[in-house]
N, C-alpha and C positions, 0 to 999 in steps of 0.2 A: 504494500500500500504506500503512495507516494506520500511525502508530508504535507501538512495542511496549508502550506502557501507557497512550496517551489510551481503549482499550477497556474499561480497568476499571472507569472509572463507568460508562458503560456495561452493561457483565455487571452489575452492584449493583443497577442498576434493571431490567433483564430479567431478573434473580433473584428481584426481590418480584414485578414481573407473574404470575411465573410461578407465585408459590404462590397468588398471588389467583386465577388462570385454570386452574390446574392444569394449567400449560403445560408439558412437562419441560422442564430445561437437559441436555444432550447435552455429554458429553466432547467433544473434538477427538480427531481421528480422521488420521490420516497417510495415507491412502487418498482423503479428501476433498480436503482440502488449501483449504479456505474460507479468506480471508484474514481478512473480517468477521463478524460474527454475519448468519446467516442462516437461514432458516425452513429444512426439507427437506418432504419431504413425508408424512410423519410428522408434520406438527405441531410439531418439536422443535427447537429456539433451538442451534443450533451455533456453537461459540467457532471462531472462526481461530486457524491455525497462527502466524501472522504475532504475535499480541498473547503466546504466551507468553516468559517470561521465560529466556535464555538461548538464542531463537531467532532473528537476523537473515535477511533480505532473503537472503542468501546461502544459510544451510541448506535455508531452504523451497524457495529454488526448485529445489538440488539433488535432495532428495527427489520434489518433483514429474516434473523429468525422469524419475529414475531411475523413480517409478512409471508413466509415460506410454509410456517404451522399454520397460519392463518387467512392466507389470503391476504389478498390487495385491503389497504385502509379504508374502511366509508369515508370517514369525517374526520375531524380534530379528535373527537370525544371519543371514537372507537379506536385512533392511534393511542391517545394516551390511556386506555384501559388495556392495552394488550403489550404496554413497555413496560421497562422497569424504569421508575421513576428516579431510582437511585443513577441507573446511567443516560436519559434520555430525559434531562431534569431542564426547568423552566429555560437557563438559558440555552441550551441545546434546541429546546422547543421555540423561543421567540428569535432564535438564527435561521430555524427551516421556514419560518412562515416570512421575517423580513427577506430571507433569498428567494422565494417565490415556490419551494417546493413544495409547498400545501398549496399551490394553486389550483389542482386541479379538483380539490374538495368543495368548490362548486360556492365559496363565499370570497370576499376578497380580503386582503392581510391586513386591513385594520379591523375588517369585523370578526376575525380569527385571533388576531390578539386581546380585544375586549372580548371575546369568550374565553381565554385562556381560563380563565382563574376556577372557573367553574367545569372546565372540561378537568382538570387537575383534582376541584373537590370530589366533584364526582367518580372519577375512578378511584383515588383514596378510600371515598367511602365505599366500591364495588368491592378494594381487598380487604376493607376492612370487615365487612359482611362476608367475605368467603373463608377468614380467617375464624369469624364467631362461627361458623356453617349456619349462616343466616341466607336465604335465598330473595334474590330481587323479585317480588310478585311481579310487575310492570318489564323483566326483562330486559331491560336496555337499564346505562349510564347516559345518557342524555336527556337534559329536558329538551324533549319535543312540545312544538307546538304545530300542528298539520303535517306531521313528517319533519318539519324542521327544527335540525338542533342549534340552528343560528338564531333564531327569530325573535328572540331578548334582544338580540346585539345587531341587528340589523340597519338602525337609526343614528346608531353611533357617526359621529363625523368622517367624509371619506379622507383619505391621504390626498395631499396633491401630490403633484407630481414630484416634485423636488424631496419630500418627504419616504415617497417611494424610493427614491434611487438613493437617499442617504440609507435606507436599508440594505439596499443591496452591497452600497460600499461599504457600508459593517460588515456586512454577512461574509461577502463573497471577494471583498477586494476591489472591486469594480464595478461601475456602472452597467446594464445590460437593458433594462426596457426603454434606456431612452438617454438621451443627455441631459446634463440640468439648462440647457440655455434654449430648448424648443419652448419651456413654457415662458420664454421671454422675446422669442425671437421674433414678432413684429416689434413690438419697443426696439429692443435693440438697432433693428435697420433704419430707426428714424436718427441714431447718434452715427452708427455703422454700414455706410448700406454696402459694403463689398464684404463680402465672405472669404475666411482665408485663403479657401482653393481659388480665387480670381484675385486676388494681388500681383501686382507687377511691379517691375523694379523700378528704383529710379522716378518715386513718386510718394507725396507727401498725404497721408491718409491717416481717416481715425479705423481702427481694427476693435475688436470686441471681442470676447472670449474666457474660457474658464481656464485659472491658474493649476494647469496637472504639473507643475512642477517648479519650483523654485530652490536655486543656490544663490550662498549669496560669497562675494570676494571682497577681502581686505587688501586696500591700497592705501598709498600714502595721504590721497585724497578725503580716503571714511569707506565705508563701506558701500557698495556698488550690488546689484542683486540680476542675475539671469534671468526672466523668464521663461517660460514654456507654454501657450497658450495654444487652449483645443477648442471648436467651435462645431465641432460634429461634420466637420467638412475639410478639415487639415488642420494643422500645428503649423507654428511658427514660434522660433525665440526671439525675445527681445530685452535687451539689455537697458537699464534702468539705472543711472550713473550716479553718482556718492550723493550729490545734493538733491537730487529729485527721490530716493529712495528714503531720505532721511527724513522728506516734508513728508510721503505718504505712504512711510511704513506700514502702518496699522490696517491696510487696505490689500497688501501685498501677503496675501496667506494663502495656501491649498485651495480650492474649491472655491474662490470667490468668483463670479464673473466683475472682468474689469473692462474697460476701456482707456485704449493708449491711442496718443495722437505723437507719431512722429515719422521717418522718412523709412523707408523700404528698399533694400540693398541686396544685393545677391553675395549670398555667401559658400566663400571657395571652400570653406572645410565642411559642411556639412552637402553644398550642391545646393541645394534648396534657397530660400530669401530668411532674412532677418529683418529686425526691427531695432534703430535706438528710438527709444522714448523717450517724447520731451515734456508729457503731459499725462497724466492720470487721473481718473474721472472714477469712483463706484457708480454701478447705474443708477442709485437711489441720486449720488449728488446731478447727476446728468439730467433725471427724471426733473429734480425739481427748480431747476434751470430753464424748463421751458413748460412744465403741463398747466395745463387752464381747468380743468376739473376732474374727476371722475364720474362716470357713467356708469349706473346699473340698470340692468332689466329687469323686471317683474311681472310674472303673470299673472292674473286672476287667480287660476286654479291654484296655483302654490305659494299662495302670498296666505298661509299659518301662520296661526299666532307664535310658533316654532320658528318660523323662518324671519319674522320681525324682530323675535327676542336676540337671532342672532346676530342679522342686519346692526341691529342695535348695538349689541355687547362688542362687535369688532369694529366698529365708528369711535364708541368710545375711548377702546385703548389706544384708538391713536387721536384724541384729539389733540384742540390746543394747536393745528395749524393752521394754515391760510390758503389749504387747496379745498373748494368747495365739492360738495357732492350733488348728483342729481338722479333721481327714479326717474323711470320711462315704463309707466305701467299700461298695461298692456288688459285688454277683456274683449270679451266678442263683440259688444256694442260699437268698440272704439277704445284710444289711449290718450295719455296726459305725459305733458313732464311737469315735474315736481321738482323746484329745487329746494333741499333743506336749507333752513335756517344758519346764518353765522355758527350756530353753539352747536353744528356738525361739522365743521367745515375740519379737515384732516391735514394729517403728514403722509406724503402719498409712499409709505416707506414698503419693501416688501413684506414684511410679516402682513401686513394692513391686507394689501394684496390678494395675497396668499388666503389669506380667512374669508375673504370675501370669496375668491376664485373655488373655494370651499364649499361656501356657503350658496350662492345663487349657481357656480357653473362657470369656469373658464370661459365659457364663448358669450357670456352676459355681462363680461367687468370689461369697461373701455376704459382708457385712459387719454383724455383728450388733450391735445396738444397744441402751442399757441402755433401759429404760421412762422 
């Protein structure tokens, strides 16, 4: 069995194969139980159980008995009644569902981890009753309701996007359903509009992208930092020199998406083009450099008292700014816009964002922009 993160280069490079070849990358699956990456017959690049994060030698091969005695898993609730808990224990459990390997149990991974707690008591209490020789009358460890052992947890908040893929890069090391900057990427082309893969040399642009890697060098100067920026359509480095590094360190970390504005070079040692940077922007500071409001949608039929208390509760934690909001509600007779009050008026910051994109639906939060 190979160790639990020599696979990660690995996945990185049968990740680019795979958008070159239009190969897919396939979740891991607890049903399979592949140690390595391996083809299926489908065509499609399967991760091993074995390389995620949070799973040793020990839970795999539990789960594998238990599915081999037992068959393939129903649900959450029928895997955790047929493991040993002692090796296949919570964090084991909340690694297989952020890597996506309880996808195919038919709920998605945030309504899978707010039923954790109760798919766990309840087999507890299934050994603890086979330990008295007490018998379950009802048969099952799950509460169902119409067959479903989800349906408690079903109203729970969905993940966005960016939340899923931080799962995945705990779990698994890497990003795989998506990048973090799709669920920004029209904003972004309003600060960015060229994509890394269409850069040309010999030309002064603003670039946008997420930081997959940074060092940093000591010179006699202060300290100077490399980056490495991905945009889900190429990389490019760019180098970030002692005094511009120094004003906006705090910005320059792993996983942020940033915007850089400086000139575009071809570079002999790597082939490919570089960047120096002469300006650094996070998209919140870019954002509020130029938006005129935000926009939401509303529709008749899902305007709950549920979805107001939320509307509500995520306005609030960001108030105290000076970017207004406005509803666009919508009914069969006809629609209105509404705009709130001064005493909504927001910080158009991502968290804010995010809870809304949550809340009413990514394709109903606009963000509108002066000319």
């Amino acid at each position: 069995m190979s160790s639990e993160l020599d696979n990660t280069d690995k996945l990185l490079t049968l990740r680019d194969e795979c958008k070159s070849m239009a190969v897919p990358l396939r979740l891991p699956a607890v049903n399979e139980g592949a140690y390595l990456f391996t083809v299926n017959a489908e065509n499609e690049i399967v991760y091993g159980l074995g390389a995620i994060k949070g799973l040793g030698e020990g839970p795999v091969e539990n789960l594998l008995e238990a599915r081999v005695s037992g068959g393939a898993f129903n649900d959450l609730f029928d895997l955790c009644s047929r493991t040993d808990p002692r090796k296949v224990n919570r964090r084991a459990l909340e690694a297989l569902i952020k890597s996506g390997a309880l996808d195919s149990f038919g709920a998605e991974r945030w309504i899978q981890l707010a039923a954790l707690d109760d798919a766990l008591r309840a087999a507890e209490q299934a050994v603890a009753n086979d330990e008295a020789g007490m018998t379950d009358l009802f048969g099952t460890v799950a509460p169902t309701a119409d067959g479903d052992p989800y349906a408690e947890h079903r109203e729970v908040r969905p993940w966005t996007l960016k939340e899923i893929l931080n799962g995945e890069k705990d779990s698994v090391g890497s990003f795989l359903s998506g990048h973090p900057i799709q669920e920004y990427e029209t904003e972004v082309r309003k600060f960015a509009p060229r994509r890394l893969r269409d850069l040309q040399p010999d030309s002064n642009t603003t670039i946008a992208g997420l930081i997959v890697d940074i060092r940093t060098i000591k010179t006699q100067r202060g300290v100077m930092a490399v980056l490495k920026l991905d945009d889900n359509t190429g990389q490019i480095e760019s180098t970030v020199y002692a005094e511009a590094y120094t004003e906006h360190r705090e910005l320059l970390v792993k996983d942020r998406i940033v915007l850089l504005s400086g000139r575009i070079q071809s570079d002999e040692y790597s082939g490919g083009l570089s960047m120096r940077a002469r300006e650094i922007r996070s998209l919140e500071q870019a954002r509020l450099s130029r938006v005129r409001e935000i926009r939401l949608e509303v529709f008749d039929g899902g305007l709950d008292q549920k979805l107001r208390k939320l509307i509500k509760e995520a306005l609030l934690t960001s108030g105290g700014g000076d970017c207004p909001v406005t509803v666009d509600y919508f009914q069969p007779k006809g629609s209105a816009r509404v705009v709130l009050g001064d005493q909504w008026r927001v910080n158009p910051s991502d968290d804010l964002l995010e809870r809304l994109r949550g809340t009413v639906g990514g394709e109903h939060v606009e963000i509108v922009y002066e000319r």
